[in-house]
C-alpha positions as CSV (number, residue, x, y, z in Angstrom):
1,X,10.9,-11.2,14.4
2,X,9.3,-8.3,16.2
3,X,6.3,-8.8,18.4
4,X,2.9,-8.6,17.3
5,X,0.8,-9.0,20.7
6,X,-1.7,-6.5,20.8
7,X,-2.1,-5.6,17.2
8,X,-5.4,-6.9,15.5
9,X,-5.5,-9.9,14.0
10,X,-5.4,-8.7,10.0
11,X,-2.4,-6.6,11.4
12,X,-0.2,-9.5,13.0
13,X,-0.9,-11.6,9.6
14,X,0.8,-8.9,7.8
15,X,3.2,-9.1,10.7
16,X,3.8,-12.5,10.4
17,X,4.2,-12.7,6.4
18,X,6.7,-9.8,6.5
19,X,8.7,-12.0,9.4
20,X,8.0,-15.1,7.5
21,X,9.8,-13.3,4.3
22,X,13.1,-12.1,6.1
23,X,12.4,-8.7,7.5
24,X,12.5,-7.9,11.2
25,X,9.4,-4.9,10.6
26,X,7.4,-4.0,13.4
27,X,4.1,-3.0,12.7
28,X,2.6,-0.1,14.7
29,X,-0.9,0.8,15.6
30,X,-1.5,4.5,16.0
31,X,-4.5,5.9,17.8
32,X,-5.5,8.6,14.9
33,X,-7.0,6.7,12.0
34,X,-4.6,6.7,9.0
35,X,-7.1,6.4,6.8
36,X,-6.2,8.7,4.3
37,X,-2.5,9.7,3.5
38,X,-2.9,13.4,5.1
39,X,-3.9,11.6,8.2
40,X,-1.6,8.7,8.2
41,X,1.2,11.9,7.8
42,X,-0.3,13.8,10.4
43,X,0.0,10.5,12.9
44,X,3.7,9.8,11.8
45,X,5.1,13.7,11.8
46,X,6.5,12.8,8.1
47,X,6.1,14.0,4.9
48,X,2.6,13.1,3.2
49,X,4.7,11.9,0.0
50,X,6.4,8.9,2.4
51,X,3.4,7.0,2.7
52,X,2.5,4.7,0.4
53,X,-1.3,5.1,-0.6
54,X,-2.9,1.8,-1.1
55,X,-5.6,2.0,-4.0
56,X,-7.2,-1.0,-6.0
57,X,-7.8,-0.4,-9.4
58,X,-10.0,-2.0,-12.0
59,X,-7.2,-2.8,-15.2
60,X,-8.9,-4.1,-17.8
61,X,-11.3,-6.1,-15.8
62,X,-7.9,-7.3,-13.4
63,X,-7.6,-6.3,-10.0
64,X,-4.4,-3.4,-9.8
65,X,-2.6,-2.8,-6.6
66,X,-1.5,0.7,-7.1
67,X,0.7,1.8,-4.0
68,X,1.2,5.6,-4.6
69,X,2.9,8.4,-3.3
70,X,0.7,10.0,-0.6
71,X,1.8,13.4,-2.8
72,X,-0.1,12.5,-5.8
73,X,-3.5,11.6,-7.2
74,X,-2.9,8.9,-9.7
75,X,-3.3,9.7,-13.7
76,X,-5.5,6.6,-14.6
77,X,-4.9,7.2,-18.6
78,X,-1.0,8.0,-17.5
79,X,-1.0,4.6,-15.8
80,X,-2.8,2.7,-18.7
81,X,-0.8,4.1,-21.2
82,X,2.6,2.9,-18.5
83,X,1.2,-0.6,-18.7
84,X,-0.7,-1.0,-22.2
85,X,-4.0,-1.6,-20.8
86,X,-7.3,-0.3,-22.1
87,X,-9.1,1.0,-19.4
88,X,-8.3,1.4,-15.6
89,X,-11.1,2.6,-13.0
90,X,-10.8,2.9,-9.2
91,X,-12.4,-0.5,-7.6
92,X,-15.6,-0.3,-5.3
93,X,-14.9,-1.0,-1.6
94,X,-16.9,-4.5,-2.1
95,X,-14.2,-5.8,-4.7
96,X,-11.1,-3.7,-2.7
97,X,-12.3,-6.2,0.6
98,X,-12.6,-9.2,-1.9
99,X,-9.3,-8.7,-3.2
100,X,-7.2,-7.8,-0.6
101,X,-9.0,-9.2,2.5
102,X,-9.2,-5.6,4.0
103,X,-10.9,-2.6,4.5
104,X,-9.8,0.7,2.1
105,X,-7.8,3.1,4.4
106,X,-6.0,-0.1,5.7
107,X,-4.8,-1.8,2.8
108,X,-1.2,-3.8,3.1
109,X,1.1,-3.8,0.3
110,X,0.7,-7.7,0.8
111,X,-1.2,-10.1,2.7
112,X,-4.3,-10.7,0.2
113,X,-6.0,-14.4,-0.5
114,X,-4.2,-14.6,-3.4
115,X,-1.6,-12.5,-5.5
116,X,-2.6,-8.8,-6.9
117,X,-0.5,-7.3,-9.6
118,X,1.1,-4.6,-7.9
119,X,2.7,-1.3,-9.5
120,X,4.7,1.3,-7.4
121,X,5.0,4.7,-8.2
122,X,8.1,5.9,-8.4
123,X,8.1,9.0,-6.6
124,X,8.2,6.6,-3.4
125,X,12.3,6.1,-3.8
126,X,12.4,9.9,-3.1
127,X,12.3,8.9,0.8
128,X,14.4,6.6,2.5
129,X,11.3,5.6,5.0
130,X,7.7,5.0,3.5
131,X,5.0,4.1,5.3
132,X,2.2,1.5,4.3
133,X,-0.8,0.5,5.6
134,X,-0.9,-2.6,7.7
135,X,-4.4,-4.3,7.4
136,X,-6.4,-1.7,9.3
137,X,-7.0,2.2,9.0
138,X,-5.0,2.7,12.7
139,X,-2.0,0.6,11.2
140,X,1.2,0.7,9.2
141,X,4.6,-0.2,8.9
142,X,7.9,1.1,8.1
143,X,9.5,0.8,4.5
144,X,12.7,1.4,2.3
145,X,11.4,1.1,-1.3
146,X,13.5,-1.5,-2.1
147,X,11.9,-3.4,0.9
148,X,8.0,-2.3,-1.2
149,X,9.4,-3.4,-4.3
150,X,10.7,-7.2,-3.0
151,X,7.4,-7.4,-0.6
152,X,5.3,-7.1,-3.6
153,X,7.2,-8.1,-6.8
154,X,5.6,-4.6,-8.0
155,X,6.6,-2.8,-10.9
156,X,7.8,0.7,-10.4
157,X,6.1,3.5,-12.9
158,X,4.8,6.8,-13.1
159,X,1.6,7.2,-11.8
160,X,1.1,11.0,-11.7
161,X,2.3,14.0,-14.0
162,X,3.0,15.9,-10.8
C-alpha cells in the first residue's frame, strides 16, 4: 500500500480503506483547494470532465451519492426519472457532513459512517484517469472507472442531457 504520512487524517482513512480493499492508490494533497471541479482541473492539468464531482442529493428523503462528471451539472428530474424516484434535491452542507463524514469540496467516493447509495454518471468512462476527492478540499486520488464503480458498488446513469 502507498504511504499516507503527511496527509490529514480524513485523507489517510480514505487511504487506508482503498488499501484495505486491494488497490495500491496514493492519495495526493495539492496546495490549490480542489474545491470545485474547475479548480481541482486547474491543480491536476486534466480535463475538467476527469474529475469525479462529489454531490449529495436528497432522493426521496434517502441520502444519494452522485459522483458526476466535472463537465456537467446534473439533471435532477433526468436523474429521478433514471432511478424511479419522486423527488431529488441537492442536500445542505449539515446533512452532506452527517452523511459522508466530510466537508463538500472534499467528499470521497467512500469512506462515510455507514453506506450511501451511490450512482455514477456515465460520462466518467470517457477518461481512462478520473480524479475524486479524498476527504478534504486539497485532496484526491486517482481512478479508472471501473476502480469508481467497485469502490462504491454505484450504479452508472445519465445524469446530464449534455
Amino acid at each position: 500500500m502507498t504511504e499516507a504520512h503527511g496527509l490529514p487524517e480524513r485523507s489517510r482513512q480514505i487511504q487506508q480503506e482503498v488499501g484495505d480493499r486491494g488497490y495500491d492508490i496514493a492519495v495526493r494533497e495539492l496546495p490549490e483547494s480542489t474545491r470545485t471541479a474547475l479548480e481541482a482541473a486547474a491543480a491536476l492539468d486534466c480535463e475538467v470532465g476527469a474529475i469525479a464531482s462529489s454531490l449529495v442529493f436528497i432522493a426521496d428523503d434517502e441520502p444519494l451519492l452522485v459522483m458526476t462528471s466535472g463537465r456537467h451539472r446534473v439533471d435532477t428530474d433526468l436523474l429521478a426519472s433514471e432511478l424511479g424516484k419522486v423527488s431529488i434535491t441537492m442536500a445542505r452542507a449539515k446533512k452532506v457532513r452527517t452523511v459522508t463524514g466530510q466537508a463538500i469540496g472534499g467528499v470521497a467516493p467512500i469512506g462515510h459512517p455507514a453506506p450511501v447509495t451511490t450512482v455514477i454518471d456515465e460520462a466518467l468512462q470517457e477518461y481512462p484517469t478520473i480524479w475524486a476527492a479524498a476527504g478534504t478540499p486539497h485532496t484526491v486520488m486517482p481512478l479508472t472507472f471501473e476502480q469508481l464503480v467497485e469502490l462504491t458498488g454505484g450504479r452508472t446513469v445519465q445524469v446530464a442531457t449534455a
